[in-house]
N, C-alpha and C positions, 0 to 999 in steps of 0.2 A: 796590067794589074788594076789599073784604076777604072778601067771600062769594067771589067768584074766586080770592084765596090759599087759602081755606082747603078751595073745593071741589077745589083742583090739589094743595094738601097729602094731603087726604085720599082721592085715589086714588093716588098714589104711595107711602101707607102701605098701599092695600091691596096695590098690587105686590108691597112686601116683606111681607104675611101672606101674599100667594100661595106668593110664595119658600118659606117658612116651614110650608104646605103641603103642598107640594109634598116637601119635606126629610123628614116625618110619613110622606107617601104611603112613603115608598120605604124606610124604617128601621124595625127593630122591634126589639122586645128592649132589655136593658141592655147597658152595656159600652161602650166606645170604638168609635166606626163607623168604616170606612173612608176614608182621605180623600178619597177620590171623593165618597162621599156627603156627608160632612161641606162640602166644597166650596162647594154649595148655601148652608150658613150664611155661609159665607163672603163669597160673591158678597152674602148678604142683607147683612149687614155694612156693604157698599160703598155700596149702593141705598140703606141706611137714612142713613147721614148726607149721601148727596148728597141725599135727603128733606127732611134738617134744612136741607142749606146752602139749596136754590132755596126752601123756606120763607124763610127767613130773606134773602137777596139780594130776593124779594118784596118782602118786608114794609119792605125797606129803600127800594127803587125807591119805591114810595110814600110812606112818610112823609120820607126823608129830602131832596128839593128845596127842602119846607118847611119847612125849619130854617133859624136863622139861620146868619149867613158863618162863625163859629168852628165850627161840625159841618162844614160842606162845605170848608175851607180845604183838605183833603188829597186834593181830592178835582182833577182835571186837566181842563180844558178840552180836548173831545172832538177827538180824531184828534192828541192832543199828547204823549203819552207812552205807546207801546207796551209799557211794564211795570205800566203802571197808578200811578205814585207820582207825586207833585205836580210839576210841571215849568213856569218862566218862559214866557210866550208874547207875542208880541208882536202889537200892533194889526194886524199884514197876514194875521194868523189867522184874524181873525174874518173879514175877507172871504167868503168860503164859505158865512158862516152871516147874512148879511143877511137876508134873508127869513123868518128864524123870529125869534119875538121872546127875551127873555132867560127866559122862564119854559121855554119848549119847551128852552131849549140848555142849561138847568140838570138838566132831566131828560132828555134825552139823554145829559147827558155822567156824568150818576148813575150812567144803567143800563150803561155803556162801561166804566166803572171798577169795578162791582160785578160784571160781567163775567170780569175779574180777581181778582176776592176770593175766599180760601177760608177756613173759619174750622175754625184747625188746634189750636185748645186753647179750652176754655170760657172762657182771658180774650180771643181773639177775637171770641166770643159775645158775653160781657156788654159789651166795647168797642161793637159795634155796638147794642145795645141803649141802651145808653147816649147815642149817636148820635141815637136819635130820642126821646128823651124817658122813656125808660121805666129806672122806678129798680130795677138789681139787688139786692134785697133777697131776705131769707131765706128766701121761697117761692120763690124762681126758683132761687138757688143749691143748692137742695134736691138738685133733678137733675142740679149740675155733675160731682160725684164717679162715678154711672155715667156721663156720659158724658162725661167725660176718658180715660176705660178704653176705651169705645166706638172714640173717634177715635186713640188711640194702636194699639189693635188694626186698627181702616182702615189706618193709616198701617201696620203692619208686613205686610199683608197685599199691599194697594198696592204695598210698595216690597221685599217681602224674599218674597213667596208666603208669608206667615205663617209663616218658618222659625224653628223654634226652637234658642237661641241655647246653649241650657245642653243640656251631653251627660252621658250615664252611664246607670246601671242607673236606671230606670223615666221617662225622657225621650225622645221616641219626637224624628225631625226634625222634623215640623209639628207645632205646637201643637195643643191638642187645643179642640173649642169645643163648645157644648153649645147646644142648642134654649133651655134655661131661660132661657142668658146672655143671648141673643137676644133674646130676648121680653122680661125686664128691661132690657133696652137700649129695646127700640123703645116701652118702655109711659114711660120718661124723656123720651124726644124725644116723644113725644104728649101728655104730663104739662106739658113746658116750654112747647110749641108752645100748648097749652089757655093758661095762665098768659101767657104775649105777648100775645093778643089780649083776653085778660081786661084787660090795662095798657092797652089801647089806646084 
């Protein structure tokens, strides 16, 4: 199972070095590029921590069934809560699910609710980490600082087309974003992603 996360991790980090490629190909020189071109990073940006998130929903779908009841408490009985949060259900529920036993409906109902999961700041990260047994300690946190940066620039890009918020003489409307950033970004999600499976 974990040669499967990690062979599906690591072509989806090759996508974003394609991206990332791709960005190279078409820009030259110094200075601020065009946001056309710039774009490109941007998109890689997106690609790179939905990277990190289907790693990590992975690695969770697996280890997490076999935990004990206090990890999975929060976790809904499959087709019982459309937001994904913990909800009461009652015995005429489980009717449906006669025929699979309780291990199969543990991890059905893991992957239905992790389904729902995003992990939108590094304490959603180490929350789930936490989850399966692995201790966030100070090689893992190492990488939290770039990517809190990371996921808060997804989120403004996601939700605002990267606009920038401050105006005046040398603040252009879109943020400006750089190859370097990028690559410091995706060499933390690769750095952290190594350090997971190292815990495992």
């Amino acid at each position: 199972m974990l040669n499967e996360i990690t062979d599906n991790f690591d072509k989806n980090l090759r996508r974003v070095e394609n991206l990332m490629n791709l960005y190279k190909s078409i820009t030259v020189g110094a200075g601020r590029k065009p946001t056309n071109s710039s774009d490109l990073l941007r998109a890689t940006v997106v690609l790179l921590h939905s990277t990190l998130e289907d790693f990590l929903r992975n690695i969770l779908a697996w280890k997490l069934p076999d935990q004990n009841s206090s990890k999975l408490e929060n976790v809904p009985l499959k087709g019982t809560s459309a937001s994904g949060r913990k909800t009461k259900f009652h015995l005429g529920e489980l009717v449906e699910f006669r025929s699979k036993n309780v291990n199969e409906l543990i991890q059905e109902s893991v992957k239905e609710y992790l389904n729902k999961q995003s992990f939108n700041n590094t304490e959603d990260i180490a929350s789930a980490l936490i989850a399966i047994g692995i201790e966030v300690n100070e090689p893992i946190r190492n990488y939290f600082t770039h990517l809190e940066i990371m996921i808060k620039r997804r989120h403004n890009i996601v939700h605002q087309a990267d606009r920038q918020d401050i105006s005046g003489r040398g603040y252009h409307r879109i943020k400006s974003i750089s190859l370097n950033q990028v690559n410091t970004w995706k060499n933390n999600v690769d750095g952290l992603t190594l350090k997971i499976v190292g815990a495992l």
